[in-house]
C-alpha positions in Angstrom: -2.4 -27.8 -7.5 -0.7 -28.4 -11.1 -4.5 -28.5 -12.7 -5.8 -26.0 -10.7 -2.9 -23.8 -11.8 -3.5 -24.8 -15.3 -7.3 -23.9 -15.2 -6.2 -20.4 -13.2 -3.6 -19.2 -15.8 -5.8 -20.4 -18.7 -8.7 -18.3 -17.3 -6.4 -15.3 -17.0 -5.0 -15.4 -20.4 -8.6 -15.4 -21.7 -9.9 -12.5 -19.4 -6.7 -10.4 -20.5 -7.8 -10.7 -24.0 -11.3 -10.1 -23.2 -9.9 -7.2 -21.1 -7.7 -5.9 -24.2 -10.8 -6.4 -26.8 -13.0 -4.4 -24.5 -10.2 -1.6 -23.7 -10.2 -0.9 -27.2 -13.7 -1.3 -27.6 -14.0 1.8 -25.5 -11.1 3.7 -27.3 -12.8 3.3 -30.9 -16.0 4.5 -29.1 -14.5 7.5 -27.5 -12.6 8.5 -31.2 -15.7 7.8 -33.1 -17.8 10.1 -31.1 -14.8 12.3 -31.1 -14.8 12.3 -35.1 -18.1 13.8 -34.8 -18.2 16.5 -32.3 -14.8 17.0 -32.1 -11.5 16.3 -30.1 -11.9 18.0 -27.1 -15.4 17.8 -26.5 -15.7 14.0 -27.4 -12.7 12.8 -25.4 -13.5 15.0 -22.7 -17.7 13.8 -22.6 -17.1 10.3 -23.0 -14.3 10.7 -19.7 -17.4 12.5 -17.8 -19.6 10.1 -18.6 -17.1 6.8 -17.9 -16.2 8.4 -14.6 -19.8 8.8 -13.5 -20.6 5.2 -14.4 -17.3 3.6 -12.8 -18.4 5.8 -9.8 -21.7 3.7 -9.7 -20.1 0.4 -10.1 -17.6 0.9 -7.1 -20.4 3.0 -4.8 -23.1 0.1 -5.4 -21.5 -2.6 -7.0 -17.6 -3.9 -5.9 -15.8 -1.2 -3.7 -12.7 -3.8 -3.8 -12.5 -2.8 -7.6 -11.1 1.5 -7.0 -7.3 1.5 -8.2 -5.2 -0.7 -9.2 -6.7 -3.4 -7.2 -3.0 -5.1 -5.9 -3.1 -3.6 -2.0 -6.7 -5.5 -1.8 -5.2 -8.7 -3.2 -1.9 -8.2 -1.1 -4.3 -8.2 2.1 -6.2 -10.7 0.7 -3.2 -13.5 0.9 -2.0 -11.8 4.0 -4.7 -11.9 6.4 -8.1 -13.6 4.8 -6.4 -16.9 3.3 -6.1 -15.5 -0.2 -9.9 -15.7 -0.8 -11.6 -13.2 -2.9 -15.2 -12.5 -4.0 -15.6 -13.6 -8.1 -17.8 -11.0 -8.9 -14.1 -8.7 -8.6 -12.9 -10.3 -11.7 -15.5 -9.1 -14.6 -16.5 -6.0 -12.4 -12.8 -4.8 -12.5 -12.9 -5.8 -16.5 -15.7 -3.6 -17.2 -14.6 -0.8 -14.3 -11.1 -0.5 -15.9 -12.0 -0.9 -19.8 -13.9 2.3 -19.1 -11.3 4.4 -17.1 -8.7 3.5 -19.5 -10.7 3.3 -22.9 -12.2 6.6 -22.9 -9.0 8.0 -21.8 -8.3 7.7 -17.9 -4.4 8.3 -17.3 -4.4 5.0 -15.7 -2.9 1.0 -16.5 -4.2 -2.0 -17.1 -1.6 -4.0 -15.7 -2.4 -3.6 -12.2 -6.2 -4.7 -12.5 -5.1 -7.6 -14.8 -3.0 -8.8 -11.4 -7.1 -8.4 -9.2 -8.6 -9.7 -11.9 -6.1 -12.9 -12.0 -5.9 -12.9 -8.3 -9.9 -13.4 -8.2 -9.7 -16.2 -10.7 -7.0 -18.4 -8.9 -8.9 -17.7 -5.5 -12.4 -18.9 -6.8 -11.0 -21.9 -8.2 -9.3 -22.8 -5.0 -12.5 -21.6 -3.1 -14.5 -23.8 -5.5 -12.2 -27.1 -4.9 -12.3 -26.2 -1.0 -8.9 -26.3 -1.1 -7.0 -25.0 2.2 -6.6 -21.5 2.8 -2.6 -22.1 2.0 -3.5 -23.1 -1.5 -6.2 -20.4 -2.1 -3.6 -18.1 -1.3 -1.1 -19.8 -3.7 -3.6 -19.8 -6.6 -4.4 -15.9 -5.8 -0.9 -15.4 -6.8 -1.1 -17.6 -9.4 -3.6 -15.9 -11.1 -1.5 -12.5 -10.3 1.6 -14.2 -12.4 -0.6 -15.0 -15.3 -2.4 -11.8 -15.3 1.4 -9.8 -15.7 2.2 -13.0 -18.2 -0.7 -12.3 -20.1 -0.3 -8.3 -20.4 3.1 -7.9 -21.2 3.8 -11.0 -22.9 6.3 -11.6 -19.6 6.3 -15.4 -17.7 9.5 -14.8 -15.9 8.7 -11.4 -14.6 4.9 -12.6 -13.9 6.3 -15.4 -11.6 8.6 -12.8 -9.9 6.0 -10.4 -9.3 3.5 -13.1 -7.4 6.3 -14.6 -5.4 7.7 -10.9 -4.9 5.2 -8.5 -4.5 1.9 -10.9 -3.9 3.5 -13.8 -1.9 6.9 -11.5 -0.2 8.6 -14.8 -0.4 9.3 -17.7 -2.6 7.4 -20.2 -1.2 9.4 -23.1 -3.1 6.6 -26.1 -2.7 4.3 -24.1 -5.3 6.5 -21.7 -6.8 6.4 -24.2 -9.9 2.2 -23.6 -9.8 3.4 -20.0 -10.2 5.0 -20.3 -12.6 3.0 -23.0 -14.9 -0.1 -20.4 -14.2 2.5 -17.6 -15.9 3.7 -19.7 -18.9 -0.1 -21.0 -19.3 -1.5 -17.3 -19.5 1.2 -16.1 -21.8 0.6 -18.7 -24.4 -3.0 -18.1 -24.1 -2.7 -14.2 -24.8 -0.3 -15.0 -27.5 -2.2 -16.9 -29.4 -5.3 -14.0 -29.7 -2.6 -11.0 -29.4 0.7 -12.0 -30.9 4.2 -12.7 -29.4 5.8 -9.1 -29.6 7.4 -7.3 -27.5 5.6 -4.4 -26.1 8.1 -2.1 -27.0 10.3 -2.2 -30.5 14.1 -1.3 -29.9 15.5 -0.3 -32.7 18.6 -2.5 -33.9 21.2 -2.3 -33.1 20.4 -3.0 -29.5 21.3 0.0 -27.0 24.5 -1.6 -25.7 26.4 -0.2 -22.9 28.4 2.1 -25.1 31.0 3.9 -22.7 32.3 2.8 -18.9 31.5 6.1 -17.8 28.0 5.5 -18.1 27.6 3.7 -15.4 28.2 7.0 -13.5 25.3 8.4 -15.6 23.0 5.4 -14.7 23.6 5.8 -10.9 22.6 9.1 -11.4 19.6 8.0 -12.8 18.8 5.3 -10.4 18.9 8.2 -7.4 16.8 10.4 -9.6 14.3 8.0 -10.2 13.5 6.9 -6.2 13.0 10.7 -5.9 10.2 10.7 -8.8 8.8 7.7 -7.3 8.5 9.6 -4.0 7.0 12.4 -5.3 4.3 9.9 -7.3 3.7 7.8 -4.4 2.9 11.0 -1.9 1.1 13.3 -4.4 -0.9 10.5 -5.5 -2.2 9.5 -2.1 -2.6 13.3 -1.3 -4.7 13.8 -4.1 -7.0 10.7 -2.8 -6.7 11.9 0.6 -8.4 15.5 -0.7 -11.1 13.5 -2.6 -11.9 11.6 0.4 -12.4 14.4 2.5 -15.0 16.0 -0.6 -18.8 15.3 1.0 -19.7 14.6 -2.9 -21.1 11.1 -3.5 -18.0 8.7 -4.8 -19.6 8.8 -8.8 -19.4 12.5 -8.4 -15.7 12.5 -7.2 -14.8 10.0 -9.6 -16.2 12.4 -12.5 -14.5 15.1 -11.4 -11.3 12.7 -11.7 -11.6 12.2 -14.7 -12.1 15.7 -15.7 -9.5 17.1 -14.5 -7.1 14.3 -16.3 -8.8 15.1 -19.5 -7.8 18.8 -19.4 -4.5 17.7 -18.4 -4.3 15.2 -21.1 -5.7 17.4 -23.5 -2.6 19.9 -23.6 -1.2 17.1 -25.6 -3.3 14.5 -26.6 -1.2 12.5 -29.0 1.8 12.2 -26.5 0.6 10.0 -23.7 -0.9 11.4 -21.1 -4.4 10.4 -21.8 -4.5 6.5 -21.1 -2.2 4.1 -20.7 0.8 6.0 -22.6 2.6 3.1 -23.7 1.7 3.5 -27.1 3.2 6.9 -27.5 5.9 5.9 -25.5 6.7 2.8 -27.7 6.9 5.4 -30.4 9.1 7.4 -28.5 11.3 4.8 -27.8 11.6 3.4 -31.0 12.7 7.0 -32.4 15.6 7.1 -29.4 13.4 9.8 -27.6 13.7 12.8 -29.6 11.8 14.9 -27.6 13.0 18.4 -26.2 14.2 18.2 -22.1 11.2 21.1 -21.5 8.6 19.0 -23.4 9.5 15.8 -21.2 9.8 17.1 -18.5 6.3 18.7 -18.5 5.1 15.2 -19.6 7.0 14.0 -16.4 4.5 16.3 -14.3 1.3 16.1 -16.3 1.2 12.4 -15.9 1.4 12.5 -12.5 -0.8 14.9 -11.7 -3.1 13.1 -14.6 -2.4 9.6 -12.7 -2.9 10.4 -8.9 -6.5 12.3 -10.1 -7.8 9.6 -12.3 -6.8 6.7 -9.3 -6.8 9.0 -6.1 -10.6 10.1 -7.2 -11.9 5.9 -7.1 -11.7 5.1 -10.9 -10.1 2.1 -11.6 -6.9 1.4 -13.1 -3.3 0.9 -11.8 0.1 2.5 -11.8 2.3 0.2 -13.4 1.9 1.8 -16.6 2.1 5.0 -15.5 5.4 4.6 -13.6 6.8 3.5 -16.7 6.1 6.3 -18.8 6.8 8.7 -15.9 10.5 6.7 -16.2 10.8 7.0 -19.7 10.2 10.8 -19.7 12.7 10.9 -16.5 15.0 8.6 -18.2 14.7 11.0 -21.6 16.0 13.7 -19.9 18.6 12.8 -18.1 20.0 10.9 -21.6 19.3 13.9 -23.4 21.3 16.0 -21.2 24.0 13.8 -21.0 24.1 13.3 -25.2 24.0 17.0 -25.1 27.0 17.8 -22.8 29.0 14.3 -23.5 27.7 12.9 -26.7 30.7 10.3 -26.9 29.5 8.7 -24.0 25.9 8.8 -23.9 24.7 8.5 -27.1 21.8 7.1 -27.2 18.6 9.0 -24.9 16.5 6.0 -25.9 18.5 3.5 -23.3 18.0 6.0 -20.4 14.3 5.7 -21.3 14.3 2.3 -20.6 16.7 1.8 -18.1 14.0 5.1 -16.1 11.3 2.8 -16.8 12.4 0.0 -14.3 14.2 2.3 -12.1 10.9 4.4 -11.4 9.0 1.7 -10.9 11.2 -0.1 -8.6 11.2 2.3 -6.7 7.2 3.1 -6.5 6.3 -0.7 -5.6 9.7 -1.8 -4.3 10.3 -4.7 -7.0 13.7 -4.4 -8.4 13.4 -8.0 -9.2 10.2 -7.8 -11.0 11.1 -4.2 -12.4 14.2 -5.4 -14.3 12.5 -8.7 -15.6 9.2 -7.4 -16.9 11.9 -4.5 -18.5 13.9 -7.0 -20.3 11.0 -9.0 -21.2 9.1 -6.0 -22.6 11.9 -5.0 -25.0 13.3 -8.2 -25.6 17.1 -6.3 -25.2 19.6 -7.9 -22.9 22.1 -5.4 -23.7 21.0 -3.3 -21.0 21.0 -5.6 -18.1 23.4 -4.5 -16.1 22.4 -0.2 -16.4 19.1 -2.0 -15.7 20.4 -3.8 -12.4 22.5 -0.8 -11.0 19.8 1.6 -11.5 16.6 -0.4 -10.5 19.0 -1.3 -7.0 20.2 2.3 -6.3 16.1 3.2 -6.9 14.7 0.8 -4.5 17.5 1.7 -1.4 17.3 5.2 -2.0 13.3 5.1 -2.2 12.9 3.2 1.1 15.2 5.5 2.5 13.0 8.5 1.6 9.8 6.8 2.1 9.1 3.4 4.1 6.1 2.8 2.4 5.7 1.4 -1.4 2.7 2.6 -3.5 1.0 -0.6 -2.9 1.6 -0.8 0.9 0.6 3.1 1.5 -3.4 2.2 2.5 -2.6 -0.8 3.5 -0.3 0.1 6.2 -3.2 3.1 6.9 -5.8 0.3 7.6 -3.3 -1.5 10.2 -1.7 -3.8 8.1 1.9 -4.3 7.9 3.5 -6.8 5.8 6.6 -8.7 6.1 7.2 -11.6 3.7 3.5 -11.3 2.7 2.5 -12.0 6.0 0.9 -9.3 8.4 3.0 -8.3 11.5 2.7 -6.1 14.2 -0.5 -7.3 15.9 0.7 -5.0 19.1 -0.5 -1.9 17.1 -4.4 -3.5 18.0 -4.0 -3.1 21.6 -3.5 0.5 23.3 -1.3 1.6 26.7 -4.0 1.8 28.2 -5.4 -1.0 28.3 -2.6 -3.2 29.4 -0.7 -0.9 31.4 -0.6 -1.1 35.8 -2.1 1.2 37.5 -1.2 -0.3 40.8 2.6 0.6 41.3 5.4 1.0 44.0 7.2 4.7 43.8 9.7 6.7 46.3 9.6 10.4 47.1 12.4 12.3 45.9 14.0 12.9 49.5 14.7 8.9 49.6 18.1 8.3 50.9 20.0 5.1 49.8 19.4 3.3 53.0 16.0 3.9 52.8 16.0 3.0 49.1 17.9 0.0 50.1 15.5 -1.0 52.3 12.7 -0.5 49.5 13.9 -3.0 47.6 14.8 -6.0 49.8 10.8 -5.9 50.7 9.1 -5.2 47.3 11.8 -7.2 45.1 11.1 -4.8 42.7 13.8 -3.7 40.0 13.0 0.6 39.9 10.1 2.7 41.6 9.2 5.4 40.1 10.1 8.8 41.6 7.4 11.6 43.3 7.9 14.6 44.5 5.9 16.5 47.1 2.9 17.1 44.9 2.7 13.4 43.8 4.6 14.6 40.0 6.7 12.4 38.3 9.8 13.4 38.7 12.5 10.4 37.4 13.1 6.7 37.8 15.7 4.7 40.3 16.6 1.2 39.6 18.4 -1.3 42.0 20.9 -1.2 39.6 21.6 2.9 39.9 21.6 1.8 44.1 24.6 -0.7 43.3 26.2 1.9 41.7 25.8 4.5 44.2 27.0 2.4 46.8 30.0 1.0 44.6 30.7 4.7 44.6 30.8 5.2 48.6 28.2 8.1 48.2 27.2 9.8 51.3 24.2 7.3 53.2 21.9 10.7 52.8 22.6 10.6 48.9 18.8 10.7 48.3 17.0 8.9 45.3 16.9 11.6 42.6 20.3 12.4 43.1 21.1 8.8 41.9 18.3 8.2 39.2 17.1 9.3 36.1 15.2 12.5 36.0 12.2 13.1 35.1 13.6 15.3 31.3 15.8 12.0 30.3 13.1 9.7 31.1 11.3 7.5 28.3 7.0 7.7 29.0 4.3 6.6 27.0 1.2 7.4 26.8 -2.1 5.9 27.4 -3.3 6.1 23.5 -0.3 4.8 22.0 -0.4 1.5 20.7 2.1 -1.5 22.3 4.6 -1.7 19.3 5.4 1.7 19.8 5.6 1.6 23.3 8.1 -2.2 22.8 10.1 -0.1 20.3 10.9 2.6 22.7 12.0 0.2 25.6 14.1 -1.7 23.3 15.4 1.7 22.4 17.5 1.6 25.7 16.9 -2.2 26.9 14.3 -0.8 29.8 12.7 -3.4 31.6 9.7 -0.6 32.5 8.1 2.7 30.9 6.0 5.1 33.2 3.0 5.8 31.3 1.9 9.9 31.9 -1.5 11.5 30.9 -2.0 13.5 27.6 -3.3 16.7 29.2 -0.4 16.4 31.9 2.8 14.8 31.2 4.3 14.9 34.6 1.0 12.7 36.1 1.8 9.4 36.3 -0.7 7.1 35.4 1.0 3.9 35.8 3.9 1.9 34.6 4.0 -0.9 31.5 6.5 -3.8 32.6 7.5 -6.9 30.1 4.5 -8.9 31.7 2.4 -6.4 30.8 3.5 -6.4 26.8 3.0 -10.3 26.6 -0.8 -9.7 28.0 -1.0 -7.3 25.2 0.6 -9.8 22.5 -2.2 -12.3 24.0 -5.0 -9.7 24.1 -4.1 -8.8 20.3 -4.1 -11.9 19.0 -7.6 -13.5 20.5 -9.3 -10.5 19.1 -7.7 -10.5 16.0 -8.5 -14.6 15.8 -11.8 -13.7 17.0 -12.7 -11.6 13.9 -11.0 -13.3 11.2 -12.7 -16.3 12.8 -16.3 -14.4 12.7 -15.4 -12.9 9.1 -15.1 -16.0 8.0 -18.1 -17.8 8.6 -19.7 -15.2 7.6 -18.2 -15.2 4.3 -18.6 -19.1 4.3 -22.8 -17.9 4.7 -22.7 -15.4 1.9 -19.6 -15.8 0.2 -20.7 -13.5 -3.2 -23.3 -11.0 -1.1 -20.3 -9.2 1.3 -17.9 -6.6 1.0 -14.9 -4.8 3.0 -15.6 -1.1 3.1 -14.1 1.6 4.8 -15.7 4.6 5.9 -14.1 7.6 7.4 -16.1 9.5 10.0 -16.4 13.0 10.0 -17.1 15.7 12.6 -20.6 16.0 13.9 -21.3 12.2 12.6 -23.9 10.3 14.4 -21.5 7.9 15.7 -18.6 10.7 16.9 -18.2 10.5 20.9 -20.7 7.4 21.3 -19.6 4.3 22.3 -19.9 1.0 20.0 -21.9 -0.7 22.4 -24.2 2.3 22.1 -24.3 1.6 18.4 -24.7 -1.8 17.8 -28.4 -2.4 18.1 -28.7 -0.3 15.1 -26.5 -1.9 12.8 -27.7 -4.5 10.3 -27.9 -8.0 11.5 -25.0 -9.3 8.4 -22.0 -7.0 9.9 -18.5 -7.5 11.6 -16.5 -4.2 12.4 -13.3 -5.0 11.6 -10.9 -2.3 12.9 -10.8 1.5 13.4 -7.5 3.4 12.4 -6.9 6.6 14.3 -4.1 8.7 14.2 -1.9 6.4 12.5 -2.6 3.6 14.6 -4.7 0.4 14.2 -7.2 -1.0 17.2 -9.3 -3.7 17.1 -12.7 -2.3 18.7 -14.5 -3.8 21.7 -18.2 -2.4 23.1 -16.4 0.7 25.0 -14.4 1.6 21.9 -15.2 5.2 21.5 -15.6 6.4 17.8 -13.7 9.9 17.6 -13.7 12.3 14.3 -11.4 11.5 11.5 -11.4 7.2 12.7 -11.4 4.8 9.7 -14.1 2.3 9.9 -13.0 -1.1 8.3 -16.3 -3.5 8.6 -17.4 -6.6 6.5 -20.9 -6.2 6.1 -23.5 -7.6 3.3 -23.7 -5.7 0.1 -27.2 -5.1 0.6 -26.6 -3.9 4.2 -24.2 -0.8 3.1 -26.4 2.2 3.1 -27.9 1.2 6.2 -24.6 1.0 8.3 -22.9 4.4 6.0 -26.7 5.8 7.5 -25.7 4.4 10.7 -22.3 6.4 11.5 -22.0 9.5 9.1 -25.6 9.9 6.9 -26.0 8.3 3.5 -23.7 10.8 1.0 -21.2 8.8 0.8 
């Protein structure tokens, strides 16, 4: 593991130089043909014309490479034993050199972390090591590839552990971190030793108690920007999704609309990365005007969640820095302005804005305040950095369960915990598991009668019915002891005792089992009457405890089954297959038949993984319907593609 660490981080370091060299590559391109046709027209032609091409390489080449790339590695370690296909690696070099070289409003940071990730995972996959150590190199190469492009070990090893692994897995976490140390000292050597950003000396100390105040402020602030990032980003890509445009189409008109965004100011960040300009900025103690960051605040948002939400390549990290540092700049400003003997230096908010915002868009605050310190090489600011990156994160989850990174993710059925997936209930509906076959009592009962009832059935509650066969409430043995505890009248009848039918707890057929669990637990219920959709008051049967264990078992054979299937079929064609997800539409082919239906016609090289509707995740079976608006996960050969896309929905995809 301590070679194949070595080799992993080595391989990184090299690749985020090569990444670097190619990045600028681009950029000298872009302001060459610039110089001669001009600004606008240059920056904005060379964006088209990378967006169209980026387009191509994610429609025909690597899908996995759109966005920052760290939810597909997440998923990766979670649920496919860290293994990823090597052709991600240069693919997401070349994919992201483009978006961000000719001007995307995108980072490099997160790609560096996918194109680590692929690394450690094809060495482990070519050592046929086990699926616990392919997933421990994955996030070996993610620690060297943050290493590597910030010129921060400690935070790299933080970030695989925090955001890659969930967990320190202490048995390897020294593999972590040798693949960090290994890729720093690698970039180093071909890029230098310095510190992304240049504080100016002296250091921004913590000049004034009351500033802690101020930072707390900030800290709240900042989980509210990351909010707004994380939703209009995703609502942008949602809107893009929906287009009917081909993907290189979408991703050009991405990238145009950043460019006229960018353009309104094209020395001040918001074309690219921004950490240049924000280096400067920093370095000059922010001397911006309030108006003029603020409307940087917005532009690179709006630049960020078009340039990523349309399928180009590039991350956030970046981004979420600079949108801190603007956020951080203002709130510094106003505080110089209205107490300059306490606050007087805007440059620290800056900084302090930087890890707060990001904390609070990928839920790191570990990671946030390292790679922080580590980038500016100033420990004065620890502890604004630890109170405001802390308030971010709580305040953030509060607001929004979901973290940039776990957004799709989540979408697709996935739910991590500790970097493992959870919730395998959310695979198996109501329906399928609930009892149809059930004891129930009219609502004219009386409690010798009911008493009756339950000395013969041993059952623990009947379900109520009036006249008409309606639900109408629930009577447990339990509301009988009571009653009769009570010396109520022997012609007390059952509804009189029980709960009716507008307290009641149901669930219904299409809702997943977690949900349904959740809502039992709510009020420790040992049953839920399960109504129909088009009738609430129809009871269709009940779900009991028994019932919810079948469901556990039920979830996780099909969920075996597939990952079993997936991967000897990857084992077969390990370089020639792909994940892709396509949303159906309505009037699609496939809309209202069943998979069985469909089968025959797909391509002999492709599993259906999952389908997400309405929130939820199932795990399809031949009389899955497919309904309108259902997201398709499958794992089909790369060649195979356009004939399953042709298949459910047509071939403009």
């Amino acid at each position: 593991m301590i070679g194949a660490a070595l080799i992993a981080g080595a391989a990184t370091g090299l690749s985020a130089v090569v990444f670097s060299w190619l990045t600028n590559v681009v950029g000298a391109s872009v302001s060459a043909v610039a110089d001669v046709v001009g600004l606008r027209a240059g920056v904005l032609g060379c964006m088209l014309l990378s967006g169209f091409v980026v387009g191509l390489i994610v429609r025909y080449w690597a899908p996995e490479v759109r966005g920052s790339g760290v939810p597909d590695v997440m998923e990766a370690v979670a649920i496919r034993g860290g293994r990823i296909r090597p052709r991600v690696a240069y693919t997401k070099i070349v994919a992201t050199s483009l978006t961000v070289g000719s001007g995307g409003s995108a980072g490099r940071e997160g790609p560096i972390v996918q194109i680590g990730s692929a690394i450690g995972s094809s060495v482990g996959q070519w050592l046929h090591f086990s699926d616990e150590r392919v997933r421990t190199l994955a996030a070996c190469g993610a620690a060297g590839g943050v290493a590597a492009a910030f010129n921060a070990p400690i935070a790299g090893a933080l970030f695989a552990t925090e955001i890659i692994l969930g967990s320190l897995t202490v048995r390897y976490f020294g593999a972590v971190v040798i693949s960090a140390v290994t890729a720093s000292i690698v970039s180093e050597v071909f890029l230098g030793d310095m510190p992304v950003f240049h504080v100016p000396l002296p250091a921004y100390p913590l000049h004034h108690a009351g500033e802690t105040l101020i930072y707390a402020a900030l800290g709240l602030l900042a989980a509210g920007v990351a909010v707004l990032f994380t939703r209009a980003r995703f609502a942008i890509e949602d809107v893009m999704e929906k287009w009917r445009a081909p993907l290189p189409i979408r991703t050009t008109a991405g990238m145009a609309i950043a460019a006229l965004l960018g353009l309104m100011h094209p020395d001040l960040g918001i074309l690219g990365s921004g950490l240049p300009s924000l280096g400067r900025a920093i370095a000059g103690n922010i001397d911006h005007s309030v108006s003029l960051m603020a409307t940087l605040l917005v532009l690179k948002i709006i630049a960020t969640s078009f340039t990523v939400g349309s399928g180009n390549a590039g991350g956030i990290f970046a981004p979420s820095l600079y949108i801190g540092a603007m956020l951080g700049g203002i709130v510094g400003a106003v505080a110089n302005q209205a107490w300059p003997g306490i606050a007087p230096n805007p440059g620290a908010y800056a900084i302090v804005g930087m890890a707060a915002v990001f904390s609070g868009v990928a839920r790191a605050p570990i990671t946030s305040i390292l790679i922080v310190f580590e980038m500016t090489g100033d420990y004065h600011l620890i502890l604004p950095l630890m109170l405001a990156t802390v308030l971010s994160t709580l305040a953030a989850e509060r607001l929004l369960v979901v973290s940039m990174y776990t957004w799709r993710l989540r979408q697709r059925g996935i739910n991590l915990e500790r970097g493992r997936d959870i919730d395998v209930l959310e695979s198996v509906s109501v329906g399928e598991v609930l009892s149809p076959d059930f004891d129930s009592v009219a609502a004219d009962t009386t409690l010798g009668e009911l008493s009756d009832r339950f000395a013969q059935t041993h059952r623990h509650g009947f379900p109520i019915l009036d006249r008409q066969g309606k639900l109408c409430g629930i009577v447990t043995i339990s509301d009988l002891d009571r009653a009769i505890a009570a010396h109520l009248p022997e012609n007390t009848t059952a509804l009189e005792i029980g709960m009716r039918r507008a307290d009641l707890l149901v669930a219904a057929p299409n809702e997943n089992v977690g949900v349904a669990l959740a809502r039992m637990g709510m009020r420790g219920l040992g049953r839920l009457p399960v109504v129909a959709e088009d009738d609430p008051d129809r009871l269709l049967g009940l779900i009991r405890r028994a019932d919810i264990i079948r469901a556990y078992d039920i979830a996780l054979s099909r969920r075996a089954d597939v990952q079993n299937r997936t991967k000897r079929m990857a084992l077969r064609n390990i370089d020639g297959t792909v994940f892709s997800e396509i949303t159906l539409r309505p009037g699609d082919p496939a809309v209202g038949k069943r998979l069985a239906q469909l089968s025959p016609a797909f391509p002999k090289e492709c599993i259906l993984v999952s389908v997400r509707r309405q929130g939820r995740m199932l795990i399809p079976h031949g009389d899955t319907v497919f309904q309108a608006g259902d997201q398709v996960t499958l794992f089909v050969s790369a060649a195979d593609l356009e004939a399953i896309q042709n298949c459910l929905h047509g071939s403009d995809q």
